[in-house]
C-alpha positions as CSV (number, residue, x, y, z in Angstrom):
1,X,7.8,-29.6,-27.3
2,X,4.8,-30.8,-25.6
3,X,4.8,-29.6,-21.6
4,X,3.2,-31.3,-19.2
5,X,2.6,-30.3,-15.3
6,X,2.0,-32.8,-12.4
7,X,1.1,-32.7,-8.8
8,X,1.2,-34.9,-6.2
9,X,0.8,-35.5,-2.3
10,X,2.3,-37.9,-0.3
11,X,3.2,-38.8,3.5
12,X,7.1,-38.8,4.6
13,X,8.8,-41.7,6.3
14,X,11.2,-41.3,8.4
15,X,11.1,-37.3,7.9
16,X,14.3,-35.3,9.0
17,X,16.3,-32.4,7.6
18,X,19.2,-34.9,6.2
19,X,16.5,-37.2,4.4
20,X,15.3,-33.8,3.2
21,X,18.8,-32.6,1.8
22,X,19.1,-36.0,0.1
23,X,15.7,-35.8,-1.2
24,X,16.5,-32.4,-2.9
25,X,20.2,-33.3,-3.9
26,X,18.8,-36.3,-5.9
27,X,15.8,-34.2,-7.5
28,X,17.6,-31.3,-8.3
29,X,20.4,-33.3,-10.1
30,X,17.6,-35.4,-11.9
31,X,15.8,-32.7,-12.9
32,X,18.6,-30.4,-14.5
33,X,19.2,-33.6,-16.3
34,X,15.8,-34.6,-17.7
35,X,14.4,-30.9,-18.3
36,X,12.1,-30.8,-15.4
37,X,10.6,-27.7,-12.6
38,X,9.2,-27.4,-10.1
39,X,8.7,-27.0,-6.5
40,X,8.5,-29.1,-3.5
41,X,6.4,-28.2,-0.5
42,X,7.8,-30.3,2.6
43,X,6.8,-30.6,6.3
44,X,7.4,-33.6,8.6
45,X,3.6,-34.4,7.7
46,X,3.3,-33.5,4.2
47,X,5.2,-33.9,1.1
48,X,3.3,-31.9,-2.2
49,X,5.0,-31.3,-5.3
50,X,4.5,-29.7,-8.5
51,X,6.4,-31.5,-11.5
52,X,6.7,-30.0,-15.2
53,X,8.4,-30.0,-18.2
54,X,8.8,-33.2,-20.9
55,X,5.8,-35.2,-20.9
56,X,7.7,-38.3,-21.0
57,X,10.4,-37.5,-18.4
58,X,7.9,-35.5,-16.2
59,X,6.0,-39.3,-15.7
60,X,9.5,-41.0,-15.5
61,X,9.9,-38.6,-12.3
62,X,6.8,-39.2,-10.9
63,X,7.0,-43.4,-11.2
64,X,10.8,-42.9,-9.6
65,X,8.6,-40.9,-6.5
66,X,6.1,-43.6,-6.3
67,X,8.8,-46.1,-5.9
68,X,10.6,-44.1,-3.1
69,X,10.4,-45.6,0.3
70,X,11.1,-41.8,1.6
71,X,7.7,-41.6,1.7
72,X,4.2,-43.1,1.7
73,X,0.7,-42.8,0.5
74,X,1.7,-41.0,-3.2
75,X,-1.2,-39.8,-4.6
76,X,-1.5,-38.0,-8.2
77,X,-3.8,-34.9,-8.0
78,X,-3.7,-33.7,-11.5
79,X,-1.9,-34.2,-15.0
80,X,-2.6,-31.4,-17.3
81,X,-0.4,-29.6,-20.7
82,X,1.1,-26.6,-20.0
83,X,2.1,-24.1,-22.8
84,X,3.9,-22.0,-19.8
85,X,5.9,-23.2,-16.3
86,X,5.2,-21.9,-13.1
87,X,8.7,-22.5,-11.6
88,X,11.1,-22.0,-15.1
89,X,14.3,-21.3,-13.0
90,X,13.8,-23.6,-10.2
91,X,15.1,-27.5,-11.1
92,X,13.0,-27.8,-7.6
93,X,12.3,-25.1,-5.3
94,X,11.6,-26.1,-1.5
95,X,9.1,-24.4,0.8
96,X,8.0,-25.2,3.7
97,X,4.8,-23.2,3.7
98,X,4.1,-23.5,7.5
99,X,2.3,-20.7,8.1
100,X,-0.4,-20.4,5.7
101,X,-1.0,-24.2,4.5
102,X,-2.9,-26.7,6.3
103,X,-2.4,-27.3,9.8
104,X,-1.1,-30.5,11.3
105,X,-4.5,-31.4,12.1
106,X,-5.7,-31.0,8.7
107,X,-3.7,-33.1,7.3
108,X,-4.2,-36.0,9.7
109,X,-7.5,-35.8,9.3
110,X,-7.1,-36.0,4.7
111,X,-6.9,-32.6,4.0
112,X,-4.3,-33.5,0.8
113,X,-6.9,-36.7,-0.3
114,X,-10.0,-34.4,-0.1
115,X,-8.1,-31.4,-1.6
116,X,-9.3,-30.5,-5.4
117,X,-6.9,-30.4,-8.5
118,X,-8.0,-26.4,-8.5
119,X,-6.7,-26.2,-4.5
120,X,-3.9,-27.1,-4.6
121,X,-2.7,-25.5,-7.9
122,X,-3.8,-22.1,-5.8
123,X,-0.9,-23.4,-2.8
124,X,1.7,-23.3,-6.0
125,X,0.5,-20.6,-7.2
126,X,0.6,-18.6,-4.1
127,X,4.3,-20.0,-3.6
128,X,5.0,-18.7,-6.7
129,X,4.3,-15.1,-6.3
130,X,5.4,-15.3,-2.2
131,X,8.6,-16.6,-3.3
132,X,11.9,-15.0,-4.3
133,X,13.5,-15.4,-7.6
């Protein structure tokens, strides 16, 4: 099977911790369904999330996001095949990496639009290995 892994950035609308709870009932329960991982990073300023799994379903996910008035400004940051994941037991882990991603400021002033593919694969990647399994 052909894996595929996906990040994006986007803005929140509306941002509380029910909308959050919703946001990870619904992706969880999608994502145990269509074979996808992955992990969410979430502050009331930033939403950036790393997709993978099925090619297919993996870009079925991500045009569901896009269409999600939960938040604004979705921006794909980089498509790539994966012959490994970095989150195989999480349907969608949440973090909300306050303390060692951007500040506020940063990203008010586009740190997520001017951020490389390379950046912020090192923010999962450093989730990954901060993280409990």
């Amino acid at each position: 099977m052909s894996l595929m892994q996906l990040t994006y950035a986007s803005h929140p609308f509306g941002f509380d911790d029910p909308m959050l709870a919703g946001i990870l009932l619904d992706a969880r329960r999608c994502n145990m369904r269509d074979g996808i991982t992955g992990a969410l990073i979430v502050r009331g300023d930033i939403y950036l999330q790393l997709l993978e799994g099925p090619r297919d379903a993996v870009e079925a996910a991500y045009q569901r996001i896009r269409r999600d008035d939960r938040h604004t400004d979705v921006r794909g940051v980089k498509r790539t095949r994966i012959t490994e994941r970095l989150f195989p037991e999480w349907a969608m882990r949440d973090d909300p990496a306050r303390s060692w991603m951007w500040t506020a400021e940063e990203v008010s002033n586009g740190a997520a639009e001017k951020a490389t593919a390379e950046q912020v694969m090192s923010i999962f990647r450093r989730l990954r290995m901060t993280l409990p399994v």
